[in-house]
PDB file of N, H, CA, C and O in Angstrom:
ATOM      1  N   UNK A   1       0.829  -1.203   0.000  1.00  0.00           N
ATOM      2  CA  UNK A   1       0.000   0.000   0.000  1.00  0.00           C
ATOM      3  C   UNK A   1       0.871   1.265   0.000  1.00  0.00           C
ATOM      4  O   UNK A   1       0.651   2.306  -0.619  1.00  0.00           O
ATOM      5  N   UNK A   2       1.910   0.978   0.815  1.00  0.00           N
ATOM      6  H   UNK A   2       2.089   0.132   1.318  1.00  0.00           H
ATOM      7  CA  UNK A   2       2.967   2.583   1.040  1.00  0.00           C
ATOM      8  C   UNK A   2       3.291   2.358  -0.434  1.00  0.00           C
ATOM      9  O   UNK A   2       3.090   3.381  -1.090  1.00  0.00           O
ATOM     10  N   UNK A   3       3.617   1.597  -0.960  1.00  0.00           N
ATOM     11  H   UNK A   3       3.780   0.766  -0.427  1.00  0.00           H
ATOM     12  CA  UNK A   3       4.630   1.511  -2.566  1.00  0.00           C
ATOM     13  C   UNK A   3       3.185   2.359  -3.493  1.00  0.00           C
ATOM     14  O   UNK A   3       3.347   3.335  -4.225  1.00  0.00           O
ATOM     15  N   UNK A   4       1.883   1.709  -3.226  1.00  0.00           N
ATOM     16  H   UNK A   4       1.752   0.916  -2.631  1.00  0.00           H
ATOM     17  CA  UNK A   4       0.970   2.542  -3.958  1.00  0.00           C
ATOM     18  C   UNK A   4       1.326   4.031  -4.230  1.00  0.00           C
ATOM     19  O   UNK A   4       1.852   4.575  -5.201  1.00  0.00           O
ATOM     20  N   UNK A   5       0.811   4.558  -2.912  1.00  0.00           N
ATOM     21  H   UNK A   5       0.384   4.115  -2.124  1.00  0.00           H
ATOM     22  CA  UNK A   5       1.153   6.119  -2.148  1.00  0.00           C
ATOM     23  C   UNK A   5       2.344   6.740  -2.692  1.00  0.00           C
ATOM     24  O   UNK A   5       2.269   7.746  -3.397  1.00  0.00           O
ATOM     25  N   UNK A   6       3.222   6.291  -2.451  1.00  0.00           N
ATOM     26  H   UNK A   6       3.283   5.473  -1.878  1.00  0.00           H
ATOM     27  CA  UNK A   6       4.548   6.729  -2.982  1.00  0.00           C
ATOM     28  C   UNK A   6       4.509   7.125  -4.726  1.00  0.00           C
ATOM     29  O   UNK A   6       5.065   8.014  -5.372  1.00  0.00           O
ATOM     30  N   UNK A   7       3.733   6.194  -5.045  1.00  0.00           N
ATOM     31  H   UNK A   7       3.282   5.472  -4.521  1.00  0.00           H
ATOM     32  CA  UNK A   7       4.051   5.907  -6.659  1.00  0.00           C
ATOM     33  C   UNK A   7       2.870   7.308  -7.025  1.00  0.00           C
ATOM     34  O   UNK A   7       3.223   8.062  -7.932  1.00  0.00           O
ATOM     35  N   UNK A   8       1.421   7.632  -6.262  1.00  0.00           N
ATOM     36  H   UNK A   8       1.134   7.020  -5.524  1.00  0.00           H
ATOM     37  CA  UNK A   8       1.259   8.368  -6.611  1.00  0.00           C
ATOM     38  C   UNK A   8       1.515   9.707  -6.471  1.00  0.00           C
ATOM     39  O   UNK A   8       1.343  10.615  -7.284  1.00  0.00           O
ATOM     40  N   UNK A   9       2.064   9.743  -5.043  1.00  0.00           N
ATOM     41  H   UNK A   9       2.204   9.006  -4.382  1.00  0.00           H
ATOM     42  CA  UNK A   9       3.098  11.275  -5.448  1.00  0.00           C
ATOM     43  C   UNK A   9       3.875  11.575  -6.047  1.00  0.00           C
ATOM     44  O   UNK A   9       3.898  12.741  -6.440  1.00  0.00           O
ATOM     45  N   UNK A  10       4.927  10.637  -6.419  1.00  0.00           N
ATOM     46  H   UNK A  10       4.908   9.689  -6.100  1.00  0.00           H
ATOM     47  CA  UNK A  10       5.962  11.005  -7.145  1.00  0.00           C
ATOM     48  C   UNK A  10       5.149  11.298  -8.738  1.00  0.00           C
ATOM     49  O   UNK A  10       5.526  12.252  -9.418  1.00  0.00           O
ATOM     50  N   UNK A  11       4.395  10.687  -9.065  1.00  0.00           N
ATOM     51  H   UNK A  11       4.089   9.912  -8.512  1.00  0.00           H
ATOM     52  CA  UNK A  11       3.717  10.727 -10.227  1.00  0.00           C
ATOM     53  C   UNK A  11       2.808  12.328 -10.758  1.00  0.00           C
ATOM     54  O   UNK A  11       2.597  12.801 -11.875  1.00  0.00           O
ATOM     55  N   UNK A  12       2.507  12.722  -9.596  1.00  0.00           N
ATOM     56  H   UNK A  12       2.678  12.338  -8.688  1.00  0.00           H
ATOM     57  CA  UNK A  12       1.652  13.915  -9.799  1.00  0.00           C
ATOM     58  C   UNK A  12       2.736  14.991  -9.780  1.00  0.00           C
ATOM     59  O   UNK A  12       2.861  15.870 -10.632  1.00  0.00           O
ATOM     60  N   UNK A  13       3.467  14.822  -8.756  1.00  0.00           N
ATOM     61  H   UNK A  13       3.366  14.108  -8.063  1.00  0.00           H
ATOM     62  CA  UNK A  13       4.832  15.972  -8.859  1.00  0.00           C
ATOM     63  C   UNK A  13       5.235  15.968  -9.978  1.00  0.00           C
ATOM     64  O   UNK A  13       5.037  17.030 -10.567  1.00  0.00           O
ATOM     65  N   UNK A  14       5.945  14.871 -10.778  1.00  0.00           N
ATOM     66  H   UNK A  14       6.106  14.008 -10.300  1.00  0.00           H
ATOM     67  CA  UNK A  14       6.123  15.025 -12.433  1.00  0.00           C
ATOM     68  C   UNK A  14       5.461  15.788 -13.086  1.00  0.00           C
ATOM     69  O   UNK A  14       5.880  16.908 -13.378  1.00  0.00           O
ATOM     70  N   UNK A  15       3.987  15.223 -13.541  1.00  0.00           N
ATOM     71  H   UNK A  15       3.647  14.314 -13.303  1.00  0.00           H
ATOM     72  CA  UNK A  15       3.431  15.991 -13.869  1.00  0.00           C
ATOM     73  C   UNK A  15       2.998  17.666 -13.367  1.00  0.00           C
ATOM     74  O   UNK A  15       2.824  18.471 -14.282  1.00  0.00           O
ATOM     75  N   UNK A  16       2.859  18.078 -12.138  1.00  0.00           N
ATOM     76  H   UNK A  16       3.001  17.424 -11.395  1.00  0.00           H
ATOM     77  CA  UNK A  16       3.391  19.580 -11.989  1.00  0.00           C
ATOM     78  C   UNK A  16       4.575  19.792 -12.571  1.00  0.00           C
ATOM     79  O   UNK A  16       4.560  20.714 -13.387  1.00  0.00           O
ATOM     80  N   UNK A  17       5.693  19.192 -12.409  1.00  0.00           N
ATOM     81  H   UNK A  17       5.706  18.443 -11.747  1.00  0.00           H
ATOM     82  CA  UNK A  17       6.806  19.747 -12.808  1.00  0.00           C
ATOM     83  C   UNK A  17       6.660  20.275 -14.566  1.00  0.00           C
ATOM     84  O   UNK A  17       6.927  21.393 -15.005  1.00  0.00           O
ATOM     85  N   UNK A  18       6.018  18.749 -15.546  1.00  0.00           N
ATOM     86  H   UNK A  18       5.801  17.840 -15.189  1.00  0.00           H
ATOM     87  CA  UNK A  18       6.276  19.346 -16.366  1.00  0.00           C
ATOM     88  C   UNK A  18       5.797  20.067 -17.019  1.00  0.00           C
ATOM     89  O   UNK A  18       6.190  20.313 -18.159  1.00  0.00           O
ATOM     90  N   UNK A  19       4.281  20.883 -16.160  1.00  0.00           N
ATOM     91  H   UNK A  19       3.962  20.683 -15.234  1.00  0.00           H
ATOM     92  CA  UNK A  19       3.211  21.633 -16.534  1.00  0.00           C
ATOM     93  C   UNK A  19       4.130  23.307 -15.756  1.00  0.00           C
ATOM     94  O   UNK A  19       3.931  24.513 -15.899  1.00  0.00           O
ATOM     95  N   UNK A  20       4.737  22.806 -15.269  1.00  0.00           N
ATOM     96  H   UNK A  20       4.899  21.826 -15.152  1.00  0.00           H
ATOM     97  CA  UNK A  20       5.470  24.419 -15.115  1.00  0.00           C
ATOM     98  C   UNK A  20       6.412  24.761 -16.200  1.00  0.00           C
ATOM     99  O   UNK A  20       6.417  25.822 -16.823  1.00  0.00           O
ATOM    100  N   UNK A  21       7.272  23.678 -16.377  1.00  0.00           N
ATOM    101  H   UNK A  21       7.268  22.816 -15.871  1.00  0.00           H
ATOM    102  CA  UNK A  21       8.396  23.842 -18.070  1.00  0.00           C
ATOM    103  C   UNK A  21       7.892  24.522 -19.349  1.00  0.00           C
ATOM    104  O   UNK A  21       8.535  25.212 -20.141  1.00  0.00           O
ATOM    105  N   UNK A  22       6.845  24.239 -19.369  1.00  0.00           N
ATOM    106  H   UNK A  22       6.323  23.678 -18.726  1.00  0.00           H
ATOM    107  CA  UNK A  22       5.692  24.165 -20.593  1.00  0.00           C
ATOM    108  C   UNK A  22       5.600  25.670 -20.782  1.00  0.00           C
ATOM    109  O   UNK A  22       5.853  26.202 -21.863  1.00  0.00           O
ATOM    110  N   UNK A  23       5.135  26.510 -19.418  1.00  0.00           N
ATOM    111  H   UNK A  23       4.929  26.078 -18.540  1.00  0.00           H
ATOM    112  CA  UNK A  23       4.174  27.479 -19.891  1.00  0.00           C
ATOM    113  C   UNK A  23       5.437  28.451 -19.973  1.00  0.00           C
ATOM    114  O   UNK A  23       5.088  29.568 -20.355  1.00  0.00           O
ATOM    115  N   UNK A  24       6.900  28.338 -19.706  1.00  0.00           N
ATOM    116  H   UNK A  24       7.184  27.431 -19.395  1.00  0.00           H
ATOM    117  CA  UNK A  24       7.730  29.134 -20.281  1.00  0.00           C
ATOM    118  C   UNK A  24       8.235  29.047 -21.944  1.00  0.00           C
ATOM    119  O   UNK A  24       9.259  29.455 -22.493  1.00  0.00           O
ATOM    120  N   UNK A  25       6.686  28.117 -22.620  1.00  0.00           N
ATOM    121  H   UNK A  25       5.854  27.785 -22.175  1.00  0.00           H
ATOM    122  CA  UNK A  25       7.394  27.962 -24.064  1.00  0.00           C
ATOM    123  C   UNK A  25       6.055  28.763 -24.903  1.00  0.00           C
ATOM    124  O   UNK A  25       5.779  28.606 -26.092  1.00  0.00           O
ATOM    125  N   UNK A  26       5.430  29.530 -24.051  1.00  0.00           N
ATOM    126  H   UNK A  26       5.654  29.657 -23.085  1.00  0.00           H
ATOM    127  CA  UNK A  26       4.236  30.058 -24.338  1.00  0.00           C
ATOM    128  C   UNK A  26       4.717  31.496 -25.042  1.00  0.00           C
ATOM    129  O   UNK A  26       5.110  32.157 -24.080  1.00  0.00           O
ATOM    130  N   UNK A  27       4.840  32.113 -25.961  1.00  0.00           N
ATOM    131  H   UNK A  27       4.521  31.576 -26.742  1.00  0.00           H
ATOM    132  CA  UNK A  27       5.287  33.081 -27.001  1.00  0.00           C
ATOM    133  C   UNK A  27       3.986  34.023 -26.572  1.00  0.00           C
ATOM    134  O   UNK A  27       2.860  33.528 -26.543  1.00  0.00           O
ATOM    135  N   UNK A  28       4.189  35.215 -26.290  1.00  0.00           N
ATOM    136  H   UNK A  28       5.105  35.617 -26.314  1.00  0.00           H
ATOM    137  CA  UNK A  28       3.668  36.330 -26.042  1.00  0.00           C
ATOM    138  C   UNK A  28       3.812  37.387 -27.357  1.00  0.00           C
ATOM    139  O   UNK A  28       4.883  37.394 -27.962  1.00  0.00           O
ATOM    140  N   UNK A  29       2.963  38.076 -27.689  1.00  0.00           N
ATOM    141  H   UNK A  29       2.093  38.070 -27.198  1.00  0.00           H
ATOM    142  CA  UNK A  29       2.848  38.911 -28.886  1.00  0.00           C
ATOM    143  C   UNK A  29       3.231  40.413 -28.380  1.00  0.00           C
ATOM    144  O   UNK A  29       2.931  40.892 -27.286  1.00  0.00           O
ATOM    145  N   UNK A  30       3.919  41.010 -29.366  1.00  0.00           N
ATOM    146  H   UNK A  30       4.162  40.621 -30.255  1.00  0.00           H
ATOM    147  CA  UNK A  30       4.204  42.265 -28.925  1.00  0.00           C
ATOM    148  C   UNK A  30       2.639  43.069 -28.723  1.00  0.00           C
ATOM    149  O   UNK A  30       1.622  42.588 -29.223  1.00  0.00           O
ATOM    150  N   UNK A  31       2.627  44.583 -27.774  1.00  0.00           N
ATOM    151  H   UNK A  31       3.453  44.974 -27.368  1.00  0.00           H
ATOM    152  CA  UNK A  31       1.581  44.805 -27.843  1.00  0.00           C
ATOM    153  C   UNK A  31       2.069  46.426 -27.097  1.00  0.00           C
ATOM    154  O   UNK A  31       3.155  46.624 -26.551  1.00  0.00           O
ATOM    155  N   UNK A  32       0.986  47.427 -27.252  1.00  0.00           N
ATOM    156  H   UNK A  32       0.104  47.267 -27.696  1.00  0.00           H
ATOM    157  CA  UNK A  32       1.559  48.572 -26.749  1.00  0.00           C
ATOM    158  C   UNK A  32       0.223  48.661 -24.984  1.00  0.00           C
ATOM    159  O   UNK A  32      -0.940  48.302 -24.800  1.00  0.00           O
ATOM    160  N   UNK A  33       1.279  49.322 -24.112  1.00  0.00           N
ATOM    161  H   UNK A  33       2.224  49.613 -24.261  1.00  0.00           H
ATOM    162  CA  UNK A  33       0.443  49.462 -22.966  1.00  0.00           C
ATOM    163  C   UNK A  33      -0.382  50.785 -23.045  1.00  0.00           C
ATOM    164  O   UNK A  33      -0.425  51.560 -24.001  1.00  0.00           O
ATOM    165  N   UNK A  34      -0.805  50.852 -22.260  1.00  0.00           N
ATOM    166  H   UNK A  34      -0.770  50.222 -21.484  1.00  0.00           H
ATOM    167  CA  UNK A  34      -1.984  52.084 -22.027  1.00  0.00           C
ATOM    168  C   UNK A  34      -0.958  53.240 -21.909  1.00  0.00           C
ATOM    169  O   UNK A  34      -1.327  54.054 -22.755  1.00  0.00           O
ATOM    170  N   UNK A  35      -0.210  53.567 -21.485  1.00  0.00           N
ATOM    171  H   UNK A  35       0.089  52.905 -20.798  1.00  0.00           H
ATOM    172  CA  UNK A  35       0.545  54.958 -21.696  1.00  0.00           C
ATOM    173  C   UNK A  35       2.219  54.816 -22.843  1.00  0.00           C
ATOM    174  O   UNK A  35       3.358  55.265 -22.711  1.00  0.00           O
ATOM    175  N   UNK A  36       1.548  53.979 -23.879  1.00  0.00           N
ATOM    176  H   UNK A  36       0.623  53.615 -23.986  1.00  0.00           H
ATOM    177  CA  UNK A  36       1.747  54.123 -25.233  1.00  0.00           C
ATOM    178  C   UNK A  36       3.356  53.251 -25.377  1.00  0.00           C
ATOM    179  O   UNK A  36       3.974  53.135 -26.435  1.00  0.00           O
ATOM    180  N   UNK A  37       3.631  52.913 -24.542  1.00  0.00           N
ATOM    181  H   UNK A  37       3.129  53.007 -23.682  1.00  0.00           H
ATOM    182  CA  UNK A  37       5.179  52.301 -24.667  1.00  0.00           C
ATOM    183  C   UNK A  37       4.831  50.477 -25.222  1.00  0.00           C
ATOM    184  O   UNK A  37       3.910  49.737 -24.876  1.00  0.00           O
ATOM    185  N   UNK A  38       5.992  50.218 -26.187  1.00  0.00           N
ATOM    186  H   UNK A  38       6.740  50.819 -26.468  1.00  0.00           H
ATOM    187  CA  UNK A  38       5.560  49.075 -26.868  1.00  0.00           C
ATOM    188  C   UNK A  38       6.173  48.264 -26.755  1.00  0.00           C
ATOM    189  O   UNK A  38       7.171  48.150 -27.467  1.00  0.00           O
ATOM    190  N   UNK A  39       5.898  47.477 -25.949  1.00  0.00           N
ATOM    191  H   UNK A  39       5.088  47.570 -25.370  1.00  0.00           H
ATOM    192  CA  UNK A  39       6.177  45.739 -25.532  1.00  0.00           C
ATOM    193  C   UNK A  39       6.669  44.771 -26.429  1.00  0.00           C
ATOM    194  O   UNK A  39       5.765  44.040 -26.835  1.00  0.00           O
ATOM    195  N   UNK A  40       7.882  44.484 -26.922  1.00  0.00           N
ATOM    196  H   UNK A  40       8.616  45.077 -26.593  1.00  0.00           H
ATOM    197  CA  UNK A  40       8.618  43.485 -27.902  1.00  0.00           C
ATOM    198  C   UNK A  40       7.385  42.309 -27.692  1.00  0.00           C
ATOM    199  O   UNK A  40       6.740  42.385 -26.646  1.00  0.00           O
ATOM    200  N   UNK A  41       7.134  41.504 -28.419  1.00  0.00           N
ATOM    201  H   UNK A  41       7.657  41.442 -29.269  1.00  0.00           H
ATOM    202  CA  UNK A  41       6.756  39.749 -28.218  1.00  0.00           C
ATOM    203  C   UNK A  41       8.159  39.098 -27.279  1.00  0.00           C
ATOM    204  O   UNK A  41       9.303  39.515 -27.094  1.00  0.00           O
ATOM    205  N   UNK A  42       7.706  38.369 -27.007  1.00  0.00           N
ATOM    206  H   UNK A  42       6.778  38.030 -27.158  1.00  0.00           H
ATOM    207  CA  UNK A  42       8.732  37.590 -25.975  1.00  0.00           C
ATOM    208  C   UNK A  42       8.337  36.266 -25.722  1.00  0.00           C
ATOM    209  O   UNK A  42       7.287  35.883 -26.238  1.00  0.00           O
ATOM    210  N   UNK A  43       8.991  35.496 -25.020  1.00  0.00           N
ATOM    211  H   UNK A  43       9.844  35.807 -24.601  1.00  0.00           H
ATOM    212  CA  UNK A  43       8.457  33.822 -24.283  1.00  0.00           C
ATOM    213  C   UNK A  43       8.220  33.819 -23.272  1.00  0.00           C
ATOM    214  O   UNK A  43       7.866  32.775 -22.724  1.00  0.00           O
TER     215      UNK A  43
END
């Protein structure tokens, strides 16, 4: 039963882990702010 337990934490932490990697591959569009200065696109 502990080997269960174990297997599913380590398992869900992975998956957080590799749902945090991810969203630094998310490409942002350039765009201008409200007091007119203009934001490159970026990751």
């Amino acid at each position: 039963m502990k080997n269960v337990i174990l297997f599913g934490i380590l398992f869900f932490t992975a998956l957080s882990i590799n749902a945090q990697v991810n969203t630094r591959n998310t490409y942002v569009n350039g765009y201008y702010k409200s007091n007119g200065t203009y934001i490159e696109g970026h990751y």
